[in-house]
C-alpha positions in Angstrom: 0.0 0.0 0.0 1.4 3.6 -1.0 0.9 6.5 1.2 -1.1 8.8 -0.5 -4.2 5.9 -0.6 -4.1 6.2 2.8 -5.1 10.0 2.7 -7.9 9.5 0.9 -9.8 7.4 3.0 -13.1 8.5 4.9 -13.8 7.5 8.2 -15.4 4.2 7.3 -12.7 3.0 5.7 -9.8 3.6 8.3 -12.4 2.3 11.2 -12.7 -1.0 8.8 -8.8 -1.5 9.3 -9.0 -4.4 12.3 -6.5 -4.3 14.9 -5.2 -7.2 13.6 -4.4 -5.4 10.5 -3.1 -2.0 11.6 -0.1 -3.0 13.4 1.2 -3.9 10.3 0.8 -0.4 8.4 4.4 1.5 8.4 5.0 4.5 10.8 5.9 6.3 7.3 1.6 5.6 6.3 0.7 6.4 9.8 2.6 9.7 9.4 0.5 10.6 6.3 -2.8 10.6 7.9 -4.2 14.1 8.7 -5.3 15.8 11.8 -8.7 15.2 10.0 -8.1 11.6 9.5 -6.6 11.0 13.1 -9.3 11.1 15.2 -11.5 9.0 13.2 -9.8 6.3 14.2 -11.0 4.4 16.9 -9.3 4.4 20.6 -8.6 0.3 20.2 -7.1 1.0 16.6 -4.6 3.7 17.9 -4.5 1.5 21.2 -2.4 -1.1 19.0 -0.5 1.2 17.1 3.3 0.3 17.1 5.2 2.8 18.9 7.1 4.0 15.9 3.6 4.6 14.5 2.8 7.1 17.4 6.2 8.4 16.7 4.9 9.7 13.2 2.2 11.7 14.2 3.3 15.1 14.4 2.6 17.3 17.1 -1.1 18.7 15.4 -2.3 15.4 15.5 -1.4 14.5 18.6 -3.1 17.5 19.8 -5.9 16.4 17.7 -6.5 12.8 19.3 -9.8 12.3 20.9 -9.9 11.5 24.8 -10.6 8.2 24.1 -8.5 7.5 22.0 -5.4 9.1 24.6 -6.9 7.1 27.0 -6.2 3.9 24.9 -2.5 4.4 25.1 -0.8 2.1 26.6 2.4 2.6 29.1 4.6 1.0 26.2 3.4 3.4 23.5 3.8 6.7 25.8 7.4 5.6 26.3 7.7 6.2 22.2 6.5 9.9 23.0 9.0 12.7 21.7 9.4 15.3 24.3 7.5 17.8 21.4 4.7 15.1 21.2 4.4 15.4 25.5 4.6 19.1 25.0 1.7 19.0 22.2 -0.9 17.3 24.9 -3.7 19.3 25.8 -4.8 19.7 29.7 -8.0 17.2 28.5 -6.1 14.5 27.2 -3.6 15.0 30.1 -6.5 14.4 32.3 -7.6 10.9 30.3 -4.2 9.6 30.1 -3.9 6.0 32.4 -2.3 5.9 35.3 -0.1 3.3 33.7 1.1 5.2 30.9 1.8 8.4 33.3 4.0 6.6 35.4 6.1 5.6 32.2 7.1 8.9 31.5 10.8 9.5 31.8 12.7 11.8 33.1 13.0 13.8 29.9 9.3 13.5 28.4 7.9 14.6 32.6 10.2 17.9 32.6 8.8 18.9 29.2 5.4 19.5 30.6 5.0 23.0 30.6 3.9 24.6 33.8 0.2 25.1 31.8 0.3 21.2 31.7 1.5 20.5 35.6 -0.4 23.2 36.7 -4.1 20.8 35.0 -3.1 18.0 35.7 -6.1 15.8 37.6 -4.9 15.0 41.4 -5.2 11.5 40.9 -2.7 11.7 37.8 -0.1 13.6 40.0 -0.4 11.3 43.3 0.4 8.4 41.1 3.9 9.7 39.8 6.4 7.2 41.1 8.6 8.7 43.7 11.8 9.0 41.1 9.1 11.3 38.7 8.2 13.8 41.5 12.2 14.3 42.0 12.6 14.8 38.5 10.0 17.6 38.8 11.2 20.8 37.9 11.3 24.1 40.0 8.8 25.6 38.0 6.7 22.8 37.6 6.7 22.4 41.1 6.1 26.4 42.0 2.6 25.9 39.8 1.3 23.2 41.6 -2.4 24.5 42.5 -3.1 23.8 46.6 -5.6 20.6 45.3 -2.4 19.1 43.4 -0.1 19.6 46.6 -3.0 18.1 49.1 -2.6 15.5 47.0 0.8 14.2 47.0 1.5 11.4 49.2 3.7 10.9 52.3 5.8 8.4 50.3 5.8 11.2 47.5 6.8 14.1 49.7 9.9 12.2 51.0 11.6 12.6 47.8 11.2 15.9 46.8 14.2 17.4 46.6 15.6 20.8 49.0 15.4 22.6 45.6 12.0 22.0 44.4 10.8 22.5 48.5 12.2 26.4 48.0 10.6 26.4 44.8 7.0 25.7 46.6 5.2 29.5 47.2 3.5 30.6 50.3 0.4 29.8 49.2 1.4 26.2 48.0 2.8 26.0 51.6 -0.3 27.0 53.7 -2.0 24.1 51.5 0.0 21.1 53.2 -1.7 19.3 55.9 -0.7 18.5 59.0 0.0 15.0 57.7 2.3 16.1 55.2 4.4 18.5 57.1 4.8 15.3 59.9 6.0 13.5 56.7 8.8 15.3 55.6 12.0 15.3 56.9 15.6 17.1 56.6 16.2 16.2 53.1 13.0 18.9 52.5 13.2 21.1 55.5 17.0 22.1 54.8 15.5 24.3 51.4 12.6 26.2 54.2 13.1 29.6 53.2 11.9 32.5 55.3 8.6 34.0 53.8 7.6 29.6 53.5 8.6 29.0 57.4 6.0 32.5 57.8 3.7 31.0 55.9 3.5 27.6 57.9 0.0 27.5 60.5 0.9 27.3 64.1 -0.3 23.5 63.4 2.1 22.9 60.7 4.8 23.9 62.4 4.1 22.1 65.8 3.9 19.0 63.5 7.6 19.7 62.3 9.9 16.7 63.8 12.7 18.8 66.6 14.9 17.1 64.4 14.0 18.2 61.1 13.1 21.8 62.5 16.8 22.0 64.0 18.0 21.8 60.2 17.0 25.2 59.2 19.2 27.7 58.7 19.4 30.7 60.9 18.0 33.2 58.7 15.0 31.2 58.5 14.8 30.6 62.3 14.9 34.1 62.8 11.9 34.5 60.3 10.0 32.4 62.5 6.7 34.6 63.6 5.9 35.2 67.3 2.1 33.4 66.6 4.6 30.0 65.7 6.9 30.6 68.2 4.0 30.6 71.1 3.4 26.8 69.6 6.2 25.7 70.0 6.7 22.8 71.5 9.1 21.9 74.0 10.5 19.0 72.5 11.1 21.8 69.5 12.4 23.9 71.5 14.9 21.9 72.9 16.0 21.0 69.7 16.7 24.2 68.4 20.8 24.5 68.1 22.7 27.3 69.9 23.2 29.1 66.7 19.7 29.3 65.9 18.6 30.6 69.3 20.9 33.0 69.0 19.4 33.7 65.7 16.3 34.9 67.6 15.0 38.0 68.2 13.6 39.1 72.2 10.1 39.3 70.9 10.6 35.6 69.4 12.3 34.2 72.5 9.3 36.6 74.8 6.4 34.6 73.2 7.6 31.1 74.0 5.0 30.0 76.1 6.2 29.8 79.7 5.3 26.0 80.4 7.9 25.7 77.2 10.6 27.8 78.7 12.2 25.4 81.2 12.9 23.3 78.2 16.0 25.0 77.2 18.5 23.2 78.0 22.0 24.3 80.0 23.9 24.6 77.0 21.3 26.3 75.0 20.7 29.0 78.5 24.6 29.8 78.2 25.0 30.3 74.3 21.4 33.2 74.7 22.9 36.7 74.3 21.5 40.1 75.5 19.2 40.2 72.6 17.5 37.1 73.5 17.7 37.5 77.3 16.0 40.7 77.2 13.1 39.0 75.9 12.2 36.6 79.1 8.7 37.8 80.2 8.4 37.7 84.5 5.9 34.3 83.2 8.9 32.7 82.0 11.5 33.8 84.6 9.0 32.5 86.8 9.0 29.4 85.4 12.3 29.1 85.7 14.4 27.6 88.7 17.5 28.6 90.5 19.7 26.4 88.3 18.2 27.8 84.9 18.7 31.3 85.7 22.3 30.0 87.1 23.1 28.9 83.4 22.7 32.4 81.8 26.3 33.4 80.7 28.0 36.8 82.4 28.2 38.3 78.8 24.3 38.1 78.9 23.3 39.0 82.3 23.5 43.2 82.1 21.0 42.8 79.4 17.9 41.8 81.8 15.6 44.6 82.9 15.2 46.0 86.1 11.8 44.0 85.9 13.5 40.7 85.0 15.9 41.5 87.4 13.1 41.5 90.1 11.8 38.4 89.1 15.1 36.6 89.4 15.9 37.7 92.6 12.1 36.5 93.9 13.7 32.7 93.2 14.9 30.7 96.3 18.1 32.1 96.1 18.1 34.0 92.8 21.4 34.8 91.2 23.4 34.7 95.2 23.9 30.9 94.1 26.9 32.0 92.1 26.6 35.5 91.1 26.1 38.7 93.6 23.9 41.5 91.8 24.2 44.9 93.0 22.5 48.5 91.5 24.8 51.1 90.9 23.8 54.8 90.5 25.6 57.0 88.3 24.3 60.1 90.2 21.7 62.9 91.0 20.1 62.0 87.6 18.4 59.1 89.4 20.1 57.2 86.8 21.2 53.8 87.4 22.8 50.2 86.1 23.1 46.6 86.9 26.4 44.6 87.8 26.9 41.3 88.5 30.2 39.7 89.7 31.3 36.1 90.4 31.1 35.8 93.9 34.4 34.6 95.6 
């Protein structure tokens, strides 16, 4: 059979080709049919096309196949998809196209979705991507994700997304994760937190953050952390904090821990807190603290507490006369005065 028979056949004739007989047609025939003629054909003829013959259809006729007949693709004729043919698909086959066949796109044919294309496709279609696909994702790709698309991804599919495509996410993409999903992730994703994403996180989506995982962000992003999220906090969080990230903090960050929290901080993390961070303590926390807690606040930090805090201490069995001696010092008729501590002898 020449080619240019082939172009002049109506749509009774090319639905009387069985699928017995189709296979054997040459990709160089299949390649002459028009964007008229292509979706004329049934979804079982194109279902047993060879993949060379879905090779030859140009980019208008893939664009021109019916919904059936893209959902009769198989996962071995997807894999003969150019990356122009995956670029050609329209958001309404995208949405038809079997879970099968979706999970057989490479590397290569997935990242030449356009963001139009990630952006449609169904939820069901993107929680089926294998965990090695949603790596593969690009940033962009990623960054369009609509907040039904992201409630969708699963645990399993959240582990693998990669620090890169977790910056990538926008605020609003990361106010749509559930509670579920934050618990899910772990350092690999937390690591690429940046700070407008950590201030976009609900007080319950960051309580759900492992102390672990929440110990891997960097500083700046600690220090972007909003006084609303800090008074969740949990103590198990907050004793996981590292000293360099506590002394990330600002007073009013450090003030809105809760003051059942506070005690939490361990000795090493009291000594490493620095005048801007001790100045924060609220009489509620000092309270809450004991004689050995306000014991482990370094010298260097000390003059920074308030006359008020100062107070507070000092109403502790003991207050700083375990190891320190406080004294007020006036500087003269101003009424003006200062705090010094000393080791005591």
């Amino acid at each position: 059979m020449t080619s240019d028979p082939l172009q002049a056949l109506n749509s009774a004739q090319l639905r009387a080709f069985s699928t017995v007989e189709l296979p054997g047609v040459s990709s160089a025939q299949i390649g002459t049919l028009t964007s008229v003629q292509v979706p004329l054909l049934s979804g079982a003829q194109i279902g047993v096309l060879a993949t060379s013959g879905i090779r030859a259809l140009d980019t208008a006729k893939v664009a021109a196949l019916t919904t059936d007949q893209i959902s009769a693709i198989s996962a071995s004729q997807v894999t003969g998809f150019s990356t122009a043919q995956v670029q050609a698909l329209t958001s309404a086959q995208l949405g038809v196209v079997s879970t099968d066949a979706l999970v057989s796109l490479d590397s290569a044919q997935l990242q030449a979705l356009t963001t139009a294309q990630t952006s449609t496709l169904v939820t069901a279609s993107l929680a089926s991507l294998a965990t090695a696909q949603v790596s593969k994702l690009t940033t962009a790709q990623v960054s369009t994700l609509t907040t039904d698309q992201i409630g969708s991804l699963t645990n399993t599919q959240l582990t693998s997304v990669t620090s890169a495509q977790f910056d990538a996410f926008t605020t609003a993409q990361m106010a749509g994760f559930s509670v579920g999903q934050v618990t899910a992730m772990g350092t690999a994703q937390f690591v690429g937190l940046n700070s407008a994403q950590v201030a976009a996180l609900s007080t319950d989506q960051l309580t759900a953050i492992d102390p672990s995982d929440l110990s891997s962000l960097a500083t700046v992003t600690v220090a972007a952390i909003t006084t609303d999220q800090m008074g969740a906090v949990t103590a198990l969080q907050l004793g996981g904090f590292s000293t360099a990230q506590l002394t990330a903090m600002t007073s009013a960050q450090i003030g809105a821990v809760s003051a059942a929290v506070i005690p939490s901080l361990s000795p090493a993390q009291m000594a490493a807190l620095g005048t801007a961070q001790v100045v924060g303590f609220t009489t509620d926390q000092i309270s809450a603290f004991d004689v050995d807690d306000i014991a482990n606040i370094s010298s260097v930090a000390i003059p920074g507490l308030t006359t008020d805090q100062v107070g507070g201490t000092l109403g502790l069995a003991g207050g700083f006369a375990a190891d320190r001696q406080h004294r007020r010092v006036d500087d003269g008729p101003g009424g003006h005065h200062r705090h010094q501590w000393h080791w005591r002898s």
